[in-house]
PDBQT receptor file of N, H, CA, C and O in Angstrom, charges set to zero:
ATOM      1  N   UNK A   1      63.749 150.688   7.413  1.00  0.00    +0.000 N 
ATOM      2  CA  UNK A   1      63.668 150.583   8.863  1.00  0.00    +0.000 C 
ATOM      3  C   UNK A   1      62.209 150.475   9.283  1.00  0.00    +0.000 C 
ATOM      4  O   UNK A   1      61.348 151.186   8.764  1.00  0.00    +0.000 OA
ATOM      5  N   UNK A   2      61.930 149.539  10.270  1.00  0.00    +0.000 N 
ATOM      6  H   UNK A   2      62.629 148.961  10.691  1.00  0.00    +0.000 HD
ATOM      7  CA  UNK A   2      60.219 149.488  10.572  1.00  0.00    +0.000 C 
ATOM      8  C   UNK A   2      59.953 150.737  11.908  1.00  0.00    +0.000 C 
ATOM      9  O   UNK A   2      60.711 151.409  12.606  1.00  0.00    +0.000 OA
ATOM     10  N   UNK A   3      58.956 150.640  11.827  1.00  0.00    +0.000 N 
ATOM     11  H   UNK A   3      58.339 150.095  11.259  1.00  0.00    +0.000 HD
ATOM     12  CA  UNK A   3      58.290 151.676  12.597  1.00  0.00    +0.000 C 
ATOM     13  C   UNK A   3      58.161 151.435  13.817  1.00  0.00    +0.000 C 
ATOM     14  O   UNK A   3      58.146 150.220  14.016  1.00  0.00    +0.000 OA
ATOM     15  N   UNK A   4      58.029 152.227  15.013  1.00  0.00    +0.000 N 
ATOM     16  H   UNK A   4      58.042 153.214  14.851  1.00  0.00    +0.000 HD
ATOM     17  CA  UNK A   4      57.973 151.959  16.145  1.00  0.00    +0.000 C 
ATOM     18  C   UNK A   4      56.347 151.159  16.363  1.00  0.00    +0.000 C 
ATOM     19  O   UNK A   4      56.258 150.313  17.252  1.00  0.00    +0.000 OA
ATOM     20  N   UNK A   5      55.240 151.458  15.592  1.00  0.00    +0.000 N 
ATOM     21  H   UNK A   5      55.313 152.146  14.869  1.00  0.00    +0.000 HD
ATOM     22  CA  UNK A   5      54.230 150.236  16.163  1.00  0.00    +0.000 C 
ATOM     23  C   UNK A   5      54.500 149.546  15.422  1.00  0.00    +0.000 C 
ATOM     24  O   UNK A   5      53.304 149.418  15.159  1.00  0.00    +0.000 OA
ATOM     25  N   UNK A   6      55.133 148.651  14.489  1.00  0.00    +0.000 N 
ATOM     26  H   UNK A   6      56.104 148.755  14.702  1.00  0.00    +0.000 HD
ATOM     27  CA  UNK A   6      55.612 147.349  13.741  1.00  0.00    +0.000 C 
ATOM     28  C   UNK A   6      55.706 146.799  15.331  1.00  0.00    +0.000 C 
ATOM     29  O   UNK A   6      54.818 146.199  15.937  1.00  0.00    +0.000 OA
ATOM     30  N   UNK A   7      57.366 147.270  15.954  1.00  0.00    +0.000 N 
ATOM     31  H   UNK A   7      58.087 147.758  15.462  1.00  0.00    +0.000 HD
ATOM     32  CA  UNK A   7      57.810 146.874  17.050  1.00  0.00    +0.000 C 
ATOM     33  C   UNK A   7      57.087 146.717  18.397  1.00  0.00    +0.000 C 
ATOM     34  O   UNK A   7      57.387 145.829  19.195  1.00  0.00    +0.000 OA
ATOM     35  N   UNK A   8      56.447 147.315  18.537  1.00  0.00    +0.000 N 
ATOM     36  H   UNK A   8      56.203 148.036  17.888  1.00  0.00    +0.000 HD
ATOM     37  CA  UNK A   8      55.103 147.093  19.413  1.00  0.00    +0.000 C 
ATOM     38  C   UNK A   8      54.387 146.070  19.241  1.00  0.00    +0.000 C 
ATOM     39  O   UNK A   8      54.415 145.208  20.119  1.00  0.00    +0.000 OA
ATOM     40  N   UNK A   9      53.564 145.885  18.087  1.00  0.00    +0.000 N 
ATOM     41  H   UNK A   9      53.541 146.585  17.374  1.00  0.00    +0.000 HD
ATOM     42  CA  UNK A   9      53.025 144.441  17.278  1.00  0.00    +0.000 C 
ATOM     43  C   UNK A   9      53.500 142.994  17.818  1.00  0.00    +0.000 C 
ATOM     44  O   UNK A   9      53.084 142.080  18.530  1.00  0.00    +0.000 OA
ATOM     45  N   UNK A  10      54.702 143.372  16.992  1.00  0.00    +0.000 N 
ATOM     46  H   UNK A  10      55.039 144.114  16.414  1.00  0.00    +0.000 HD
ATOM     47  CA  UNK A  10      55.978 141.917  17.644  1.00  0.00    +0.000 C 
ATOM     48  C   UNK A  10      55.894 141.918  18.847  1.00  0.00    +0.000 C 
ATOM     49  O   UNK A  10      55.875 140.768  19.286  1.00  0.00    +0.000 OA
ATOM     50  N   UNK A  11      55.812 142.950  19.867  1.00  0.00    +0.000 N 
ATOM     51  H   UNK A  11      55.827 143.884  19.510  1.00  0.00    +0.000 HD
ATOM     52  CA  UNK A  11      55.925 142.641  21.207  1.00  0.00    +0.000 C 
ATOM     53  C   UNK A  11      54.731 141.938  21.892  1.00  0.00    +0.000 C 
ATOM     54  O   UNK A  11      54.782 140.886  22.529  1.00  0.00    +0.000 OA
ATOM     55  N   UNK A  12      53.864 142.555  21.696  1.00  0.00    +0.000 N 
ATOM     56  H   UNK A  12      53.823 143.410  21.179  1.00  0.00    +0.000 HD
ATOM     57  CA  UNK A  12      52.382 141.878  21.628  1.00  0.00    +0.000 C 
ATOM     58  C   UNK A  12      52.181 140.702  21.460  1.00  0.00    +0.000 C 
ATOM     59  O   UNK A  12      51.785 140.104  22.460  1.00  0.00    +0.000 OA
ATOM     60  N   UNK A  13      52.334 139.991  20.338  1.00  0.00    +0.000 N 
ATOM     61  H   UNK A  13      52.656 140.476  19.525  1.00  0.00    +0.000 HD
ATOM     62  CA  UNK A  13      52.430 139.330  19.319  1.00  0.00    +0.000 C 
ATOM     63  C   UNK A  13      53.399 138.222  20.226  1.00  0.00    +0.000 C 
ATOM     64  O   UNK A  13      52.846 137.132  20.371  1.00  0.00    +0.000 OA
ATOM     65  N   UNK A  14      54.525 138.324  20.745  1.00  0.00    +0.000 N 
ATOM     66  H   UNK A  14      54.974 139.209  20.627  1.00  0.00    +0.000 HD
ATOM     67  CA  UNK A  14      55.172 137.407  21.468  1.00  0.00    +0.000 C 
ATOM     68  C   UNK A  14      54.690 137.281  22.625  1.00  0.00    +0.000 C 
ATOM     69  O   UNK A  14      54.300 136.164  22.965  1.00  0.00    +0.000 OA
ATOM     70  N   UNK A  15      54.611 138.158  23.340  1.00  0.00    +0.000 N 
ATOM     71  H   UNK A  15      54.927 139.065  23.064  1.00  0.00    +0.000 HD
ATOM     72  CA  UNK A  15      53.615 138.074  25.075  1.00  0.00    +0.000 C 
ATOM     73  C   UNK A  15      52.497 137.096  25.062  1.00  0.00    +0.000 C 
ATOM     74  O   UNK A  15      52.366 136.045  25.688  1.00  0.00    +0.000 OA
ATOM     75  N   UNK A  16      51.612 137.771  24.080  1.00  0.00    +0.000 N 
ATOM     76  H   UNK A  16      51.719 138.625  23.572  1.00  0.00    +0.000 HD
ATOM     77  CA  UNK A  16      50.450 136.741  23.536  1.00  0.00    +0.000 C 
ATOM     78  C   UNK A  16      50.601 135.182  23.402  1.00  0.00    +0.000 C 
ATOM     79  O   UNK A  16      49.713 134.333  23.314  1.00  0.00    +0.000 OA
ATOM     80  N   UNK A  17      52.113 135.019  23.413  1.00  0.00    +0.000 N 
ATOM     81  H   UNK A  17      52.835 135.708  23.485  1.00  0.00    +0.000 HD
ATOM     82  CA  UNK A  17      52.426 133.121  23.175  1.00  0.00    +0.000 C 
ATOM     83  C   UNK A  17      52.770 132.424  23.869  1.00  0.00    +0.000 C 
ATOM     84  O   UNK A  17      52.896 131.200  23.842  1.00  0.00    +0.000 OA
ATOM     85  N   UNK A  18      53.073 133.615  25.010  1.00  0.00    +0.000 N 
ATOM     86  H   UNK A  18      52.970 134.610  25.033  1.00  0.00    +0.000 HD
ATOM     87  CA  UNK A  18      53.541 132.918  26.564  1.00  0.00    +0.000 C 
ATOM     88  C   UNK A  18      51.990 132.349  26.922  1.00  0.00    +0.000 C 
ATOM     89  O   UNK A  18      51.551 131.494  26.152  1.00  0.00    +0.000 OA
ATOM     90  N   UNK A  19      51.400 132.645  27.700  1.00  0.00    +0.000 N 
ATOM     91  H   UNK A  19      51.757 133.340  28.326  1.00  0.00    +0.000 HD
ATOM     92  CA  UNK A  19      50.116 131.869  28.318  1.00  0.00    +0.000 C 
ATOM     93  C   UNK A  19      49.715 130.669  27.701  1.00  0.00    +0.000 C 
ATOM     94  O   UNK A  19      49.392 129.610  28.239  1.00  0.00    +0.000 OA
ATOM     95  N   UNK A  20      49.805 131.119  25.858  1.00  0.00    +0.000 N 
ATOM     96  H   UNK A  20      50.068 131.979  25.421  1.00  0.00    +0.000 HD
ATOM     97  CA  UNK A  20      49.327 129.673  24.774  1.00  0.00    +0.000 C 
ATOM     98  C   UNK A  20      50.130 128.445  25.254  1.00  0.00    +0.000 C 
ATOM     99  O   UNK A  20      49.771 127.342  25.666  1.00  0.00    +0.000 OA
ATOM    100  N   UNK A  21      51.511 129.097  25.033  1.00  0.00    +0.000 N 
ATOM    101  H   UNK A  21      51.802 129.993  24.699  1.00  0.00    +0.000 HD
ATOM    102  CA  UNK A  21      52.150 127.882  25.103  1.00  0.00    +0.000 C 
ATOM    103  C   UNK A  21      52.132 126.885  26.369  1.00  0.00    +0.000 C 
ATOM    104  O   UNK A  21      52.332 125.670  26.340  1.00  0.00    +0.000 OA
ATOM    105  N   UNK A  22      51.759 127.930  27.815  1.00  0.00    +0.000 N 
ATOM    106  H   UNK A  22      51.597 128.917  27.838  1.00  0.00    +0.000 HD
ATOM    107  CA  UNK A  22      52.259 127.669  28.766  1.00  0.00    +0.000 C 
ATOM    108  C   UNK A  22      50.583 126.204  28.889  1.00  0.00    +0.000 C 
ATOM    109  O   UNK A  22      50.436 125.088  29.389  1.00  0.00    +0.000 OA
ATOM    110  N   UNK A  23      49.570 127.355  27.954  1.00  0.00    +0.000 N 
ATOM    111  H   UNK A  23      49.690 128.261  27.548  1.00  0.00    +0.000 HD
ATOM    112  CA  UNK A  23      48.144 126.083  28.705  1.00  0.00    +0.000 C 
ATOM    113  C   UNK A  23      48.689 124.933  27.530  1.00  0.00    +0.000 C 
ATOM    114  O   UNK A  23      48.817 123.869  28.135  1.00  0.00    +0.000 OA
ATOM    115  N   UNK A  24      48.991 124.787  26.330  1.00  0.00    +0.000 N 
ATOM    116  H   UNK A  24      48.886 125.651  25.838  1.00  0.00    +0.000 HD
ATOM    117  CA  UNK A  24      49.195 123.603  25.621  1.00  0.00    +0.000 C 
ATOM    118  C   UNK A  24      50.199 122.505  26.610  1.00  0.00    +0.000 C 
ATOM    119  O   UNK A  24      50.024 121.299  26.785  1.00  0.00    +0.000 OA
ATOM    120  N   UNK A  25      51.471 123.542  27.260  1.00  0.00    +0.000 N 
ATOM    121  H   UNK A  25      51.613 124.522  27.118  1.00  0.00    +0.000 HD
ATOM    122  CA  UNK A  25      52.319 122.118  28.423  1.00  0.00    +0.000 C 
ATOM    123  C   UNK A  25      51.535 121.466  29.314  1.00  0.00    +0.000 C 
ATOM    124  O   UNK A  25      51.443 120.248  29.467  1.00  0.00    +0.000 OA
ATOM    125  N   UNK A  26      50.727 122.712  30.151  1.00  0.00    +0.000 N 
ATOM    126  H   UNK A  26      50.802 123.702  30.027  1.00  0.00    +0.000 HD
ATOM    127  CA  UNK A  26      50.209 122.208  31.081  1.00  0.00    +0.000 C 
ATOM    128  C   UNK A  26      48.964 121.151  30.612  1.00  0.00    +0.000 C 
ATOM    129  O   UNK A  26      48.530 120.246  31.325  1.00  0.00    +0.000 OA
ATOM    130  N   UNK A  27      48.509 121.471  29.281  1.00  0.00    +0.000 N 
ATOM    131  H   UNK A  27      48.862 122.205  28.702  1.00  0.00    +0.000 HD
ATOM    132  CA  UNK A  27      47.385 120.187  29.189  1.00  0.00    +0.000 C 
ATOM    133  C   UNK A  27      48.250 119.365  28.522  1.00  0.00    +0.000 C 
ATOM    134  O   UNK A  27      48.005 118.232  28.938  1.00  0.00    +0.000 OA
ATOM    135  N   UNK A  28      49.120 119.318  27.720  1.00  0.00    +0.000 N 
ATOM    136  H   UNK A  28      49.319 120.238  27.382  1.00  0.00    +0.000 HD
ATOM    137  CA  UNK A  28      49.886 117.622  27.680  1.00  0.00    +0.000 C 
ATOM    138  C   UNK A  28      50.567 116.625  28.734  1.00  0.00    +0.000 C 
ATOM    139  O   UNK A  28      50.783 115.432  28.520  1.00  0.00    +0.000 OA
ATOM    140  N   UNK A  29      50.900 117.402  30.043  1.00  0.00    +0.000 N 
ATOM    141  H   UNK A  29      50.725 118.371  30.217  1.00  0.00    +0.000 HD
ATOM    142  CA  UNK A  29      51.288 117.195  31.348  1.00  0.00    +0.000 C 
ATOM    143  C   UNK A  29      49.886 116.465  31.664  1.00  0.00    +0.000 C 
ATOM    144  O   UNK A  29      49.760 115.325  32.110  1.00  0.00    +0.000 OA
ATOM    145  N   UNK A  30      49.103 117.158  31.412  1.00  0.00    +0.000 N 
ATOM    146  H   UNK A  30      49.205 118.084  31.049  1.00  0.00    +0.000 HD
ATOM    147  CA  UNK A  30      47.669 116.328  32.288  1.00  0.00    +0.000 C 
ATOM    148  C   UNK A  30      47.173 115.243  31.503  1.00  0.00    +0.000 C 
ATOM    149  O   UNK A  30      46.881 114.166  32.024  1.00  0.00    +0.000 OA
ATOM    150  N   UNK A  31      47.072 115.445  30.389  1.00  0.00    +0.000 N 
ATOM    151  H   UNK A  31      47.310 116.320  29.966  1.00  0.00    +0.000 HD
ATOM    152  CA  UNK A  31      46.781 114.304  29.129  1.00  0.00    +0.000 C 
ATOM    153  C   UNK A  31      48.070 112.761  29.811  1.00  0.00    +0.000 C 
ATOM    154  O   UNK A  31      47.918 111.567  30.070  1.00  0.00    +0.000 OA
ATOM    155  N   UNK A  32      48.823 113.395  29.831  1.00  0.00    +0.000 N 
ATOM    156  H   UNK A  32      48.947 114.364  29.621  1.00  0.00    +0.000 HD
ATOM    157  CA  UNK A  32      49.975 112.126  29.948  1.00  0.00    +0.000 C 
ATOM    158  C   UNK A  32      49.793 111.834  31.220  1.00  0.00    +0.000 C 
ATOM    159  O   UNK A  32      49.425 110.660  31.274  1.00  0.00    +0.000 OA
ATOM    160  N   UNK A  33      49.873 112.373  32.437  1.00  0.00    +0.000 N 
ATOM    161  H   UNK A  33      50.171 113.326  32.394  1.00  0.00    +0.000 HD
ATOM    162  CA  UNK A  33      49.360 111.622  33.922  1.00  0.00    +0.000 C 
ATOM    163  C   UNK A  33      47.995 110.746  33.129  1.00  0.00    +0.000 C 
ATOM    164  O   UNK A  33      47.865 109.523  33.075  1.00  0.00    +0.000 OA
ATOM    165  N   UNK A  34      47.329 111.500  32.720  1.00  0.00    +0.000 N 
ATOM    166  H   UNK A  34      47.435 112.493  32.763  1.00  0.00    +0.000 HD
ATOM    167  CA  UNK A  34      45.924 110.614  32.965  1.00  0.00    +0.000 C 
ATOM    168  C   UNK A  34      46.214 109.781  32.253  1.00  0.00    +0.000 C 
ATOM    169  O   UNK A  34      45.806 108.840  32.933  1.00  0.00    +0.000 OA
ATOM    170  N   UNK A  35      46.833 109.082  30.894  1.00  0.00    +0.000 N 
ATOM    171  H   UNK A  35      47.164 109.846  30.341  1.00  0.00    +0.000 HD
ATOM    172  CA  UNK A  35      47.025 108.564  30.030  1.00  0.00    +0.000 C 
ATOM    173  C   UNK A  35      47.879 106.927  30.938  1.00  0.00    +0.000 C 
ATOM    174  O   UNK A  35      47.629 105.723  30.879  1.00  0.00    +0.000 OA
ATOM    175  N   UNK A  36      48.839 107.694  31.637  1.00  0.00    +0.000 N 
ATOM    176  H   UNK A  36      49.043 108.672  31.685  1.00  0.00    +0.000 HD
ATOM    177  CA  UNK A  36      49.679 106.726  32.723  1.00  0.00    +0.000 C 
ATOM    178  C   UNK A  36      48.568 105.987  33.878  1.00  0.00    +0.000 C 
ATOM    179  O   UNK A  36      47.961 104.918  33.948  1.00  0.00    +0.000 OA
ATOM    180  N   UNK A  37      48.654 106.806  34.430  1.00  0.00    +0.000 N 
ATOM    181  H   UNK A  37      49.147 107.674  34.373  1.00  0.00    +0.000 HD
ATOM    182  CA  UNK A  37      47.571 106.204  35.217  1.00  0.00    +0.000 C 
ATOM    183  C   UNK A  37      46.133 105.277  34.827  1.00  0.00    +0.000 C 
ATOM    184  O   UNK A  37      45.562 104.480  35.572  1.00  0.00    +0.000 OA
ATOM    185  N   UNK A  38      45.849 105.565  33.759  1.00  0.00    +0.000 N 
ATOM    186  H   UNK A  38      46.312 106.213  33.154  1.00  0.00    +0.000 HD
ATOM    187  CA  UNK A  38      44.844 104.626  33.199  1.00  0.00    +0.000 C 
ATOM    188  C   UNK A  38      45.402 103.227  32.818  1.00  0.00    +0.000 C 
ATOM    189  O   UNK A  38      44.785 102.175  32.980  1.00  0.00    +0.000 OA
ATOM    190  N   UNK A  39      46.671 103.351  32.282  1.00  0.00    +0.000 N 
ATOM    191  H   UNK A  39      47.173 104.206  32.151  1.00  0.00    +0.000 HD
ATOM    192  CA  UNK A  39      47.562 102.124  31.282  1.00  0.00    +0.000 C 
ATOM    193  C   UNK A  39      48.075 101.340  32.995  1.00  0.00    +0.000 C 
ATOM    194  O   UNK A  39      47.630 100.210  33.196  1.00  0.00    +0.000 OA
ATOM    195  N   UNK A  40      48.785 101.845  33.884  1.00  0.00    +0.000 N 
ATOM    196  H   UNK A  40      49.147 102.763  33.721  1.00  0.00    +0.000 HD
ATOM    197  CA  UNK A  40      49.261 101.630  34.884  1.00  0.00    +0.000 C 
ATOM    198  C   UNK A  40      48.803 102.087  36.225  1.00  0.00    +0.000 C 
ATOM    199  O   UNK A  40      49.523 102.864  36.852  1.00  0.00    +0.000 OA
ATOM    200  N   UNK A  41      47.355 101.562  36.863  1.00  0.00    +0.000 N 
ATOM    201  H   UNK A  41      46.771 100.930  36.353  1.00  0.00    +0.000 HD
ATOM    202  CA  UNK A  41      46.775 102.284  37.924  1.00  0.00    +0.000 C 
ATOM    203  C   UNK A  41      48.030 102.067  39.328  1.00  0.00    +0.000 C 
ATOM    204  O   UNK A  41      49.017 101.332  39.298  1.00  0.00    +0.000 OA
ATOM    205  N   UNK A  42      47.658 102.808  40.272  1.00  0.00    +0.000 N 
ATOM    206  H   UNK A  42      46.856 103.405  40.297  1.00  0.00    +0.000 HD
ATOM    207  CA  UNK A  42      48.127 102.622  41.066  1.00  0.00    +0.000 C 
ATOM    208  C   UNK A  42      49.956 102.827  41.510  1.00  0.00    +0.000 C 
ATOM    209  O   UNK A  42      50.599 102.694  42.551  1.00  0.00    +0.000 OA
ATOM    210  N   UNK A  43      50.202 103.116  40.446  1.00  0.00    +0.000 N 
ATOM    211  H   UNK A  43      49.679 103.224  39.600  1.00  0.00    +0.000 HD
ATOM    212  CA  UNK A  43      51.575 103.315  39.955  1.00  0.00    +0.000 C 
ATOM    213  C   UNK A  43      52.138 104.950  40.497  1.00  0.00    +0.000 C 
ATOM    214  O   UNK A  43      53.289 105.285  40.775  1.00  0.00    +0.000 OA
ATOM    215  N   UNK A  44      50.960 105.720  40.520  1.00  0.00    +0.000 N 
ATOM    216  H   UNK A  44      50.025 105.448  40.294  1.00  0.00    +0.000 HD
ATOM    217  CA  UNK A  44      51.572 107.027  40.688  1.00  0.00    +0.000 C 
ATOM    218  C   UNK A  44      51.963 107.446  42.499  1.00  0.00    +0.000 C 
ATOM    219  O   UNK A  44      52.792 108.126  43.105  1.00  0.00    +0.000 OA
ATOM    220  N   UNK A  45      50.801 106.569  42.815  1.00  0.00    +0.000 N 
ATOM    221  H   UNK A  45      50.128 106.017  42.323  1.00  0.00    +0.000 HD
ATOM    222  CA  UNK A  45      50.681 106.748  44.636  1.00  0.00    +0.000 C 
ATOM    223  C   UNK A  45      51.461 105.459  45.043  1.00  0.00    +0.000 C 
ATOM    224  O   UNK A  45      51.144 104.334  44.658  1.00  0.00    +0.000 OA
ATOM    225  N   UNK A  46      52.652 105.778  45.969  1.00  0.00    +0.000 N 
ATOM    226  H   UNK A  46      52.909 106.692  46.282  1.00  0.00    +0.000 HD
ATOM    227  CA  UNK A  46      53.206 104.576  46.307  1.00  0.00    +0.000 C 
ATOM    228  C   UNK A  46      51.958 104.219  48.028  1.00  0.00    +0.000 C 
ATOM    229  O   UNK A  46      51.281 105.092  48.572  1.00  0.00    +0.000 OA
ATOM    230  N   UNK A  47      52.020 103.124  48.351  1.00  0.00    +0.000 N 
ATOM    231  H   UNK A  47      52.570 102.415  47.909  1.00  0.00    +0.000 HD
ATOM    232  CA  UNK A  47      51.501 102.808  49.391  1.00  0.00    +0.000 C 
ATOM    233  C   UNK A  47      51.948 103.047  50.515  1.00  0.00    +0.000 C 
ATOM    234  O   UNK A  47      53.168 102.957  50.376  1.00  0.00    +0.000 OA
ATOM    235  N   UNK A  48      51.665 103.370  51.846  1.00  0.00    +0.000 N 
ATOM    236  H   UNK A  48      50.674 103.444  51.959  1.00  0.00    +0.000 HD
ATOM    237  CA  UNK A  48      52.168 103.606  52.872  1.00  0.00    +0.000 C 
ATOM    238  C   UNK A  48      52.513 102.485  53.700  1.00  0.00    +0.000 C 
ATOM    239  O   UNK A  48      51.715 101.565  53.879  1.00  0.00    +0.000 OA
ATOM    240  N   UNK A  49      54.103 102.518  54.416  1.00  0.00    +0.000 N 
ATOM    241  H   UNK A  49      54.752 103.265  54.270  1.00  0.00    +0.000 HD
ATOM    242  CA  UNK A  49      54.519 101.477  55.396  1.00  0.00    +0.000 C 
ATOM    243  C   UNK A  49      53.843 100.912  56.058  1.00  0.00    +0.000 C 
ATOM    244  O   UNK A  49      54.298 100.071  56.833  1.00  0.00    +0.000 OA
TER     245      UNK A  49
């Protein structure tokens, strides 16, 4: 049976991967707008009536 700070560790240890993961989406989200918008300008803003 593991120990109560093993289980602590792991908890840590997972919390710690939320923020990682969350900045790796948010910079492939931005990588890919900018990536679009360079290949296809003008594409993201439609023009006004």
């Amino acid at each position: 049976m593991q120990k109560k700070g093993d289980n602590q560790s792991y908890l840590l240890r997972y919390l710690s991967l939320g923020p990682v993961l969350l900045f790796a989406l948010l910079s492939f989200t931005a990588v890919l707008l900018i990536v679009f918008n360079y290949l296809y300008p003008d594409l993201l803003f439609h023009p006004l009536p």
